[in-house]
C-alpha positions as a printed Julia matrix, in Angstrom:
416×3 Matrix{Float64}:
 -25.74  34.67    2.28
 -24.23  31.11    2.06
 -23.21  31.36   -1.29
 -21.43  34.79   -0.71
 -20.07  32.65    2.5
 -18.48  30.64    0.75
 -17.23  32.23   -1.96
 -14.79  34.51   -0.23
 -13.89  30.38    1.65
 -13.17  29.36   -1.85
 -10.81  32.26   -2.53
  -9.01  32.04    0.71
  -8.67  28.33   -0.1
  -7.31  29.57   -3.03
  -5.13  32.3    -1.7
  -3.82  29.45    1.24
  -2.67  26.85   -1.23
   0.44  27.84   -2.91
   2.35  29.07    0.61
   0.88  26.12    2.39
   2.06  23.85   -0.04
   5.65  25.56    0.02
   5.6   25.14    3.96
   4.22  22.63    4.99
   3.6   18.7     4.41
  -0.67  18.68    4.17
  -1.53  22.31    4.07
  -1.75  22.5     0.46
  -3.88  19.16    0.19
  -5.97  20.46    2.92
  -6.77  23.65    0.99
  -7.27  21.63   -1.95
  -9.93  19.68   -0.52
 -10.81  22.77    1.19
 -11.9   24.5    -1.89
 -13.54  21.65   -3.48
 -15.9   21.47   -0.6
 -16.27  25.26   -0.71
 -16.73  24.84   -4.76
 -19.63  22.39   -4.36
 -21.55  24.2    -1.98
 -21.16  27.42   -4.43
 -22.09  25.9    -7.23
 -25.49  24.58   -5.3
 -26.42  27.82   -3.97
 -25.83  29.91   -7.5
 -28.14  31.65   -9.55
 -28.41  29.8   -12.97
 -25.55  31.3   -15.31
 -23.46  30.45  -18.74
 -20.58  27.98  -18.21
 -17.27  29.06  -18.67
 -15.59  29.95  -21.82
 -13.85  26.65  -23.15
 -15.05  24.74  -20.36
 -15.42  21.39  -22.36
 -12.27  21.94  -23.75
 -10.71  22.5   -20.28
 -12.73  19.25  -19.01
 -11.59  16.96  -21.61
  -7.84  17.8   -21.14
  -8.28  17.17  -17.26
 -10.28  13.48  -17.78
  -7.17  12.45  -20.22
  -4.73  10.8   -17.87
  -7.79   9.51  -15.31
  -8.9    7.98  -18.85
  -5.19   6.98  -19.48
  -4.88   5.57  -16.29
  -7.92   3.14  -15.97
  -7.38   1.69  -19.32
  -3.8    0.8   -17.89
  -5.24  -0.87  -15.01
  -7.89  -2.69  -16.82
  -5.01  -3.99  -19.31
  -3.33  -5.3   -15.76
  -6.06  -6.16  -14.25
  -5.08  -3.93  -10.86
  -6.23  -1.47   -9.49
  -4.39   1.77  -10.34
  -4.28   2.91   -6.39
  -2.59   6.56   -5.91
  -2.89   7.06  -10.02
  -6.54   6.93   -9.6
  -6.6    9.91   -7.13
  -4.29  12.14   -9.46
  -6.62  11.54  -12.39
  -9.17  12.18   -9.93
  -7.9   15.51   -8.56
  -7.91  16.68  -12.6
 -11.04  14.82  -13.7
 -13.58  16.54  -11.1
 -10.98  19.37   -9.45
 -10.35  21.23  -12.33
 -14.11  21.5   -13.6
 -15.17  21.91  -10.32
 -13.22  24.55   -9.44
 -13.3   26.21  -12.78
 -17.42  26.72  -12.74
 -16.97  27.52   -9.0
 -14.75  30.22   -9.52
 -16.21  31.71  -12.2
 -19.41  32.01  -10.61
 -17.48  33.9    -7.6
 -17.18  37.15  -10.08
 -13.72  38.45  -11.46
 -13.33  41.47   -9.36
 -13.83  39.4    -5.94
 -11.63  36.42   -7.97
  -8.73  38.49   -8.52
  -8.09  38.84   -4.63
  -6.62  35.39   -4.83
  -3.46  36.54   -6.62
  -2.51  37.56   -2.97
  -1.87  33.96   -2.08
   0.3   33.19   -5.16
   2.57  36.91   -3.93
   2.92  35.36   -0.96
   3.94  32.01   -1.75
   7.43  33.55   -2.75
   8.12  35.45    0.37
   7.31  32.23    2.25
   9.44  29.85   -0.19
  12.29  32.96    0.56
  11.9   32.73    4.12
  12.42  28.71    4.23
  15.49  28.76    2.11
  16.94  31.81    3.9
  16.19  29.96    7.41
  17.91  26.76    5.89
  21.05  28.77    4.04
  21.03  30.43    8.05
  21.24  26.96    9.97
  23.37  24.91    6.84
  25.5   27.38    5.7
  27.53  26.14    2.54
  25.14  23.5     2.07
  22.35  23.53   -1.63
  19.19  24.57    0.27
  16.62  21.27    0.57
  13.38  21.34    1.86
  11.21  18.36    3.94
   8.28  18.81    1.18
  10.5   19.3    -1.92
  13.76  18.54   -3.57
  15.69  21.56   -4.43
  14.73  21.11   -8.31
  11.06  21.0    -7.67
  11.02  23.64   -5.36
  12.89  26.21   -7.3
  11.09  25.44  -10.1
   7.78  27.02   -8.41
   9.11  29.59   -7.0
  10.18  30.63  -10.71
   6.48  30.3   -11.87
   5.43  32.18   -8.57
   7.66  35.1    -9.65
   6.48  34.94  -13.39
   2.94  35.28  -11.72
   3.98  38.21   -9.8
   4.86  39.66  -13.26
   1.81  39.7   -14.7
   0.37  41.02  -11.62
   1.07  44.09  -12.16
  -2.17  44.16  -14.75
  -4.61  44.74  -12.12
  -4.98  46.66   -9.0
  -5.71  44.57   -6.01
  -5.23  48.16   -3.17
  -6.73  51.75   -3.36
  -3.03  52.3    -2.8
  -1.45  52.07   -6.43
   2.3   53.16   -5.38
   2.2   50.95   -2.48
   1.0   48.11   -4.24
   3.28  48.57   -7.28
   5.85  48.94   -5.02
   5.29  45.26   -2.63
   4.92  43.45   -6.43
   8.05  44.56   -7.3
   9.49  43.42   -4.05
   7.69  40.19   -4.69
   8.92  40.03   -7.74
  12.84  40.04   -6.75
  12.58  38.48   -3.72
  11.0   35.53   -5.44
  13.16  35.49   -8.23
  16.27  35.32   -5.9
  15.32  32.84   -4.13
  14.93  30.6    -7.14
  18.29  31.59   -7.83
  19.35  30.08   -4.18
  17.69  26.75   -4.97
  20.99  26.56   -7.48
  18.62  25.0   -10.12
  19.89  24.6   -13.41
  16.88  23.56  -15.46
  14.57  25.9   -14.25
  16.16  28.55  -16.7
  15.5   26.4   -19.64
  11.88  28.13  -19.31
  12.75  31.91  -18.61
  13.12  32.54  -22.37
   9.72  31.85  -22.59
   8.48  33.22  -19.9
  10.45  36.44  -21.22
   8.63  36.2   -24.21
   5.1   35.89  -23.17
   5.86  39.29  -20.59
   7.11  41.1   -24.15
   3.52  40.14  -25.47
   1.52  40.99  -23.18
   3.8   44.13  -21.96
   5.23  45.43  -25.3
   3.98  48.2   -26.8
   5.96  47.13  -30.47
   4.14  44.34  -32.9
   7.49  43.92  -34.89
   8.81  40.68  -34.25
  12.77  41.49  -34.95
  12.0   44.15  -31.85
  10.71  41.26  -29.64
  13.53  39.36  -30.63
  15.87  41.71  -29.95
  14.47  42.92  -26.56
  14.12  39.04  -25.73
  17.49  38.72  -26.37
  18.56  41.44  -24.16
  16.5   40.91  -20.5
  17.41  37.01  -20.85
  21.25  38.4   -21.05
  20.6   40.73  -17.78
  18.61  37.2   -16.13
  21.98  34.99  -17.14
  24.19  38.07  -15.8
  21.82  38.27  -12.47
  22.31  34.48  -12.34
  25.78  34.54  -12.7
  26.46  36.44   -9.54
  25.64  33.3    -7.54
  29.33  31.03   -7.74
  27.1   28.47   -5.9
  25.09  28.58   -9.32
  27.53  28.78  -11.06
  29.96  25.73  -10.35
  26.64  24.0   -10.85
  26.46  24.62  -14.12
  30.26  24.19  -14.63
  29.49  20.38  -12.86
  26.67  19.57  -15.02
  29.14  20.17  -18.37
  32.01  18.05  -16.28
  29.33  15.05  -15.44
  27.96  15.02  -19.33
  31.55  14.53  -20.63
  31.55  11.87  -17.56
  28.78  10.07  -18.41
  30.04   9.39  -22.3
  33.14   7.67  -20.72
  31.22   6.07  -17.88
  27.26   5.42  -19.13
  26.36   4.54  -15.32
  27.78   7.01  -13.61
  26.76   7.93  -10.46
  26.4   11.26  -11.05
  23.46  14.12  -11.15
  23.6   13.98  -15.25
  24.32  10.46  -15.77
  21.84   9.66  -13.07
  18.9   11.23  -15.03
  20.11   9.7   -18.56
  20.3    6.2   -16.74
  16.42   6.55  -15.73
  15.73   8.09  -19.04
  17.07   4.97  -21.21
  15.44   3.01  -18.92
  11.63   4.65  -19.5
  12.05   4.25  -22.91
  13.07   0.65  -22.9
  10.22   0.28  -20.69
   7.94   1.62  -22.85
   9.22  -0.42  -25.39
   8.66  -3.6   -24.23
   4.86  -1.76  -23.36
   3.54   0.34  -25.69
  -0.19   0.42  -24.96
  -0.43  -0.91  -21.13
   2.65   0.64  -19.98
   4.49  -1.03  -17.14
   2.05  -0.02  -14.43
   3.37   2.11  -11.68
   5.56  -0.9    -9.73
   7.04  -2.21  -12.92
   9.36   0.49  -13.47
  11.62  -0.03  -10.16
  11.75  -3.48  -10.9
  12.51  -2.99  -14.51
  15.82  -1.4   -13.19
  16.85  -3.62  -11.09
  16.82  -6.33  -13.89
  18.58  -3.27  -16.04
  21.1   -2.95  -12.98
  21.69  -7.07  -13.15
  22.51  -6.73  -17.18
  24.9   -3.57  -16.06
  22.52  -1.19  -17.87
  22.23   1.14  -14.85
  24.43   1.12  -11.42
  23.1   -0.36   -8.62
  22.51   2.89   -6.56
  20.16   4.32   -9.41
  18.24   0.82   -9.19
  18.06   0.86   -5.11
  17.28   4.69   -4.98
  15.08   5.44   -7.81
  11.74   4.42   -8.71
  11.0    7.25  -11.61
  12.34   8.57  -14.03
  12.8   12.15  -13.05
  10.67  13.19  -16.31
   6.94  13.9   -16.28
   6.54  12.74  -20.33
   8.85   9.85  -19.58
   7.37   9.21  -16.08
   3.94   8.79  -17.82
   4.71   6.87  -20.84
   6.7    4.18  -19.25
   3.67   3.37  -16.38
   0.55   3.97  -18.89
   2.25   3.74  -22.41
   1.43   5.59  -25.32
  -2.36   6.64  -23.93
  -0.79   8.01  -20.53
   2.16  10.13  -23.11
  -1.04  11.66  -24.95
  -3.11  12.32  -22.02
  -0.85  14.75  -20.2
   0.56  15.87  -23.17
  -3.12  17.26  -23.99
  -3.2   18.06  -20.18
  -0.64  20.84  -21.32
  -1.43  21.62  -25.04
  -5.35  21.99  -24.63
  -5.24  24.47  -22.03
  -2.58  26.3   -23.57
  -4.56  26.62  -27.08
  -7.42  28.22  -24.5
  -4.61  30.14  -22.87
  -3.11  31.38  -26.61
  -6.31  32.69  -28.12
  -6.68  35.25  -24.9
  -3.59  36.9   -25.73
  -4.99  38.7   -28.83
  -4.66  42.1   -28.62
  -8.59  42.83  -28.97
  -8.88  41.34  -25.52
  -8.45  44.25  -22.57
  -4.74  44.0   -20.41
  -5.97  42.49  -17.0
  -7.44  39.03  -19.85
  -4.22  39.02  -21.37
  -2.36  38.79  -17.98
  -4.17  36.31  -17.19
  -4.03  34.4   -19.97
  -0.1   34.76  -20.32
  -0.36  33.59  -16.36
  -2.08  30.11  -17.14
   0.42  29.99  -20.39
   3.0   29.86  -17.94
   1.78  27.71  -15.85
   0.78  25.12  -18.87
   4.1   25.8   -20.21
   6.17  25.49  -16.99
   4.78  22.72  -15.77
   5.97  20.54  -19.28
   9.14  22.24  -19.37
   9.96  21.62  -15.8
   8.85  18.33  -16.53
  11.63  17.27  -19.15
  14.19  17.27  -15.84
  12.03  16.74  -13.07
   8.79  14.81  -12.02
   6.86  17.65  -11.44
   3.31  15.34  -10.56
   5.11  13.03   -8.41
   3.06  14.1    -5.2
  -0.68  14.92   -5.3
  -0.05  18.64   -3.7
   1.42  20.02   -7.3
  -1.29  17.88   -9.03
  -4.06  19.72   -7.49
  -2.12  22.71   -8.03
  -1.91  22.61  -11.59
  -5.83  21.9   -11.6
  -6.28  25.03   -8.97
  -4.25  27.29  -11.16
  -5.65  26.41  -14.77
  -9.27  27.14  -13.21
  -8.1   30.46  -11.44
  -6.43  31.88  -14.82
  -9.05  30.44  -17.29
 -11.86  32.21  -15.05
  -9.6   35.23  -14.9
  -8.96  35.36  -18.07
 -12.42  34.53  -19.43
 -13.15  37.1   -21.97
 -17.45  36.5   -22.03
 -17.59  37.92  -18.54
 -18.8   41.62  -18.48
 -16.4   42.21  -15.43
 -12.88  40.93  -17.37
 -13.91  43.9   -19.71
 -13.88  46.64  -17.51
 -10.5   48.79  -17.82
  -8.05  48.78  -14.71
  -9.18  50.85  -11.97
């Protein structure tokens, strides 16, 4: 009785996070913590089982940057303060959450997709409500910039996508129907965040819905549909002029920024804090600067006219995930969370294979999207920088590698 209990409180923790954490400032950490509680207390009450498929794998890629992190501090001799909780929520939340959830069973675990379908009608309502009291203004919330934000609600619709693999309702018309609502709904309100680099990743999101939806194994066919849905995407995007004199600004501020290297400008901004991780790196490779070296490292950059003085009074990252973690933890930080992507998405990869029934696939292509969003969002923005999309990325790579975790007898079973 207690584990059942808490099983279905692990899922709704589950199904809470991702519209908490687009609405408010502690909801998603509270659900976080939420299901970790929820997790232990399942995981003590269980009959004995098999682990997970690839959990070792999994665990390894989540201990990285903790790893990363205290070797950093032990190098400074300091102690690594909010970077030890992010390691943290990886090291024990993913693995944690992982066994938990695949002990809950896959037809019960599938029930939290409802959380991640309602996460974009929530992020739609907030930048509707804002578009409705700031009209003419970019969207921004409290919790996120506009980047960040849009960003997720891109991965929430690419979720929505692969949805469609399973049956959550009795009602199949119904339900098809609200997914596909989901689905646009979602996707236009990443459209309204006006975010530019958030497309960088639709081509392969595109691609991994041909995989897993395509009926056609020749490649030149994938291409060629590929080639034709990101057109209709661009033309959909296109409609927006708010969009689009973004994009049309970005071009004007690159050909800025090679007359005037410290602009302060959106473009020239990011390739100011860019140069300025790498230099920091440079200068150390193995330690990295630690955390608080890097906004002091630009204001000595500032003094030598390397970057203006509003980047080095406003910034104190480099708006880059990769760059973010090499320039604090050096070379060991880079390679930790790029294995933090890579290894689940080798896990995620060898689930796509067609011998594997639909609703694995799905799932797989979901946490491929999620491994692979994540680092491409990262080359613009600082995905990680607060502990809420942290312990999402750890929440979502154990929901889709239980999902998608081809040993159970229940992942076999054919769509209802």
């Amino acid at each position: 009785m207690l584990n059942r209990a808490c099983s279905w409180l692990l899922i709704l923790s589950v199904i809470a996070m991702p519209p908490l954490l687009l609405t408010t400032a502690n909801g998603g950490s509270a659900a976080f913590y939420l299901a970790l509680l929820s997790s232990i207390v399942v995981l003590a009450t269980r009959e004995p089982g098999p682990r997970p498929a690839d959990f070792r794998l999994l665990w390894i890629a989540a201990s990285l940057p903790l790893a990363a992190t205290l070797l950093s501090a032990a190098l400074h001799g300091d102690w690594p303060g909010s970077g030890a909780e992010r390691g943290l929520r990886l090291a024990l939340g993913l693995p944690l959450l992982l066994a938990a959830l695949h002990a809950c069973g896959i037809e019960r675990l599938r029930h939290a997709l409802w959380g991640l379908l309602a996460a974009g009608w929530a992020g739609a309502a907030v930048l509707v409500s804002l578009i409705i009291r700031h009209p003419g203004e970019r969207p921004v919330t409290t919790e996120y910039n506009a980047v960040g934000y849009g960003n997720l609600l891109l991965l929430f619709a690419m979720i929505s996508l692969f949805s469609f693999s399973w049956r959550l309702t009795p009602y199949r018309r119904a339900e098809a129907l609200f997914k596909s609502l989901t689905l646009l709904i979602t996707f236009a309100a990443f459209i309204l965040t006006q975010t530019r680099s958030g497309w960088l990743a639709l081509p392969v999101f595109v691609l991994l819905g041909l995989v897993v939806y395509a009926a056609s194994r020749r490649p030149l066919r994938l291409v060629g549909a590929l080639t034709v849905i990101l057109a209709g995407l661009l033309a959909l995007g296109s409609l927006s002029p708010a969009l689009r004199d973004r994009v049309q600004d970005g071009v004007t501020q690159y050909q800025e920024c090679e007359r005037d290297p410290v602009a302060d400008t959106s473009i020239c901004i990011r390739l100011q804090l860019w140069r300025s991780a790498w230099a920091m790196l440079a200068e150390h490779p193995v330690a990295g600067g630690w955390p608080t070296g890097f906004p002091a490292h630009l204001q000595a950059r500032s003094a030598e006219g390397q970057v203006s003085a509003y980047v080095a009074e406003n910034f104190g990252e480099p708006h880059n995930d990769m760059l973010d973690a090499l320039a604090q933890y050096g070379v060991p930080g880079g390679l930790a969370l790029l294995l933090l992507y890579l290894l689940p998405c080798l896990v995620f990869a060898r689930r796509l294979h067609r011998r594997w029934p639909q609703p694995v696939r799905a799932a797989a292509a979901m946490g491929l999207c999620v491994c692979l969003g994540f680092a491409i969002f990262g080359l613009s923005e600082h995905m990680f920088r607060g502990m809420r999309t942290v312990g999402l990325y750890a929440m979502l790579i154990a929901l889709f590698a239980a999902l998608s975790n081809p040993r159970s007898a229940a992942a076999q079973q054919p769509m209802p």
